[in-house]
C-alpha positions in Angstrom: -20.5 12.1 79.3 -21.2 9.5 82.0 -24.8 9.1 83.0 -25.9 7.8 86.6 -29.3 7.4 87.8 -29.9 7.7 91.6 -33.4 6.7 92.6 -33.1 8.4 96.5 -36.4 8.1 99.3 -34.6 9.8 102.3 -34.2 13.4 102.7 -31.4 12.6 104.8 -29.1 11.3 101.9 -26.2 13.4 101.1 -26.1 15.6 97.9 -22.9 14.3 95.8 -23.7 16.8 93.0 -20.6 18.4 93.3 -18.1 15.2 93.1 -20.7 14.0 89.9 -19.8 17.0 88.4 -16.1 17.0 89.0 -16.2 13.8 87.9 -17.8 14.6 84.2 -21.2 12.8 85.5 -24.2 13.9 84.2 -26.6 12.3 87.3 -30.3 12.3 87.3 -32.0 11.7 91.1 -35.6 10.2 91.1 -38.0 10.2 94.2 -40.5 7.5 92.6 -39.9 4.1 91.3 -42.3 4.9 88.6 -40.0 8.0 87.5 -36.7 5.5 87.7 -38.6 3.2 85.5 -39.6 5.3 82.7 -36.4 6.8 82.3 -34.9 3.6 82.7 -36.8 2.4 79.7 -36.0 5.7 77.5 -32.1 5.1 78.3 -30.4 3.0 80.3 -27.7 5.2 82.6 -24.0 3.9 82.9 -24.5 3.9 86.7 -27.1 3.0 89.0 -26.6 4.1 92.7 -29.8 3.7 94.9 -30.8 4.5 98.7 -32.9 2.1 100.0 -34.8 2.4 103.5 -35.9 -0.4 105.3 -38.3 0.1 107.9 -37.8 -1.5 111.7 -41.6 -1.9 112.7 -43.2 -4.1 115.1 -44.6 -6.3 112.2 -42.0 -8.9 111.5 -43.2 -9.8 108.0 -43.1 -6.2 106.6 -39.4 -5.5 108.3 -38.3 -8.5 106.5 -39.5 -7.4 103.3 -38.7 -4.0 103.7 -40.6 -0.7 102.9 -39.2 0.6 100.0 -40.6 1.1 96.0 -37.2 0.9 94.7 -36.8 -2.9 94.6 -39.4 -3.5 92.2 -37.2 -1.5 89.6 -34.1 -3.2 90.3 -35.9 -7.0 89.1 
């Protein structure tokens, strides 16, 4: 079976469940970069599909380095 990690911060994000199963996709959805990580390092998935959010503040050094804890997992 296909594995494919989804590391996912919005509630808004749409639930593809049901094409991952018709597909023969066993995906895992995380909620914390420290949760993608760990079970990055235990087994690497075949497919890695994040949702990232970048924030549109007034501070123009934060909107351009975006405020998300996925990043750091994806280096």
């Amino acid at each position: 079976m296909t594995t494919l990690f989804s590391p996912i911060q919005s509630p808004f994000h749409p639930d593809f469940s049901a094409l991952f199963r018709k597909l023969d996709i066993a995906a895992q959805r995380f909620d914390t970069a420290r949760n993608t990580h760990r079970a990055l390092q235990k087994q690497p998935p075949d497919f890695f599909v994040g949702e990232f959010i970048c924030g549109q503040g007034h501070n123009y050094a934060r909107k351009l380095q975006g405020q998300t804890n996925f990043p750091p997992v994806l280096a």
